[in-house]
N, C-alpha and C positions, 0 to 999 in steps of 0.2 A: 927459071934457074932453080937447081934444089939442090940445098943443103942438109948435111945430115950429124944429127944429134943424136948420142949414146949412150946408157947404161951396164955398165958390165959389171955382173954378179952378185947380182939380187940373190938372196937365200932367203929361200923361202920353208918351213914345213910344211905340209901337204899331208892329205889324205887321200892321193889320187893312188889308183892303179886297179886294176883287175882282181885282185883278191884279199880274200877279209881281214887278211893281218895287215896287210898295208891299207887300208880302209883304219883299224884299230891303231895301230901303234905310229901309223904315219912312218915320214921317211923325208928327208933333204932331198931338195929341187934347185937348183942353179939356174937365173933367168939370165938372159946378154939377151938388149932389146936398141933397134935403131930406128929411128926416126928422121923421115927426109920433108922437108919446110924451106920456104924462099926465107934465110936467116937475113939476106938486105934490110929490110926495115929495122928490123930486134937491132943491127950489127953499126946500119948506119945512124942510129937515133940514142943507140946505149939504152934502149926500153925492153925491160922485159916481159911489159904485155902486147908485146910484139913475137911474142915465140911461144914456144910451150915447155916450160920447164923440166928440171927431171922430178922435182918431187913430186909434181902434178900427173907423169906418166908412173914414177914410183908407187903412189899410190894405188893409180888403177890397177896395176899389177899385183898388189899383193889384197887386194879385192876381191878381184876376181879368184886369188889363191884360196880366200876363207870363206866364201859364201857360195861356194860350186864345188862339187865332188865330180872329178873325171875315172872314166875306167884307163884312158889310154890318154898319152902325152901329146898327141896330134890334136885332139880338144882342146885340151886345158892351153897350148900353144896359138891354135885358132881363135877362141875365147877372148884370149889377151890380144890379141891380134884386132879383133873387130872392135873390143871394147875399147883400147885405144883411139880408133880412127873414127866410132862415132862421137865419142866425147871430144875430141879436138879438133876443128874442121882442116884448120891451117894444116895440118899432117895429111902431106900425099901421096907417102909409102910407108910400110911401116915391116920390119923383121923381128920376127924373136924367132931366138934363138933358146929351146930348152931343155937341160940338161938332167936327166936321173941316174946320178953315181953310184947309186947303190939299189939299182933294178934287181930285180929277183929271178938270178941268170945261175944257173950251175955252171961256174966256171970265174977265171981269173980274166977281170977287163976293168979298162980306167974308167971308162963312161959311155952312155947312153944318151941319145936325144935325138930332134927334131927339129929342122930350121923351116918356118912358116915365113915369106912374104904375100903381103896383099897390099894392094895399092886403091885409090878410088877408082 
């Protein structure tokens, strides 16, 4: 059985993208991240070291934001993706979902992103 536990809308600043003013001046990044876990033990026991938290996947997340510079958002989405699933065993899917609203686009658009799933 698997259950699924969620985060929506981590902001993040970043330095990621392809070119040197977004490298310099950085730029907002929107994370929605889901995670799927047998929650029966955490749910029938009321234990929370029976699950994995969100500030425990919060963190990895904004980790992996300030100690990696990506050229493109299918990394930096990957990245959070794998770093996830090795630090928490119990997690046996995992989605993010990441958003760049303000990509370096000629033209009028709400948003930009990439939905990564990987599972074990």
């Amino acid at each position: 059985m698997s259950d699924r536990v969620y985060l929506r809308g981590i902001e993040l600043h970043g330095r990621h993208g392809l070119y040197p003013e977004e490298a310099s001046l950085g730029q907002r990044f929107v994370v929605d991240i889901d995670w799927w876990l047998d929650a029966h033990p955490a749910a029938a026991q009321d234990d929370y070291g029976e699950t994995v938290g969100y500030q425990e996947v919060f963190e990895t997340v904004t980790k992996i934001n300030t100690e990696h510079r990506f050229h493109i958002i299918e990394a930096f989405a990957e990245a959070i993706a794998m770093a996830v699933l090795a630090r928490f065993p119990r997690i046996e899917k995992v989605r993010v979902e990441l958003h760049k609203p303000n990509a370096p686009i000629a033209g009028v658009f709400r948003d930009v992103g990439v939905e990564i799933i990987r599972s074990r």
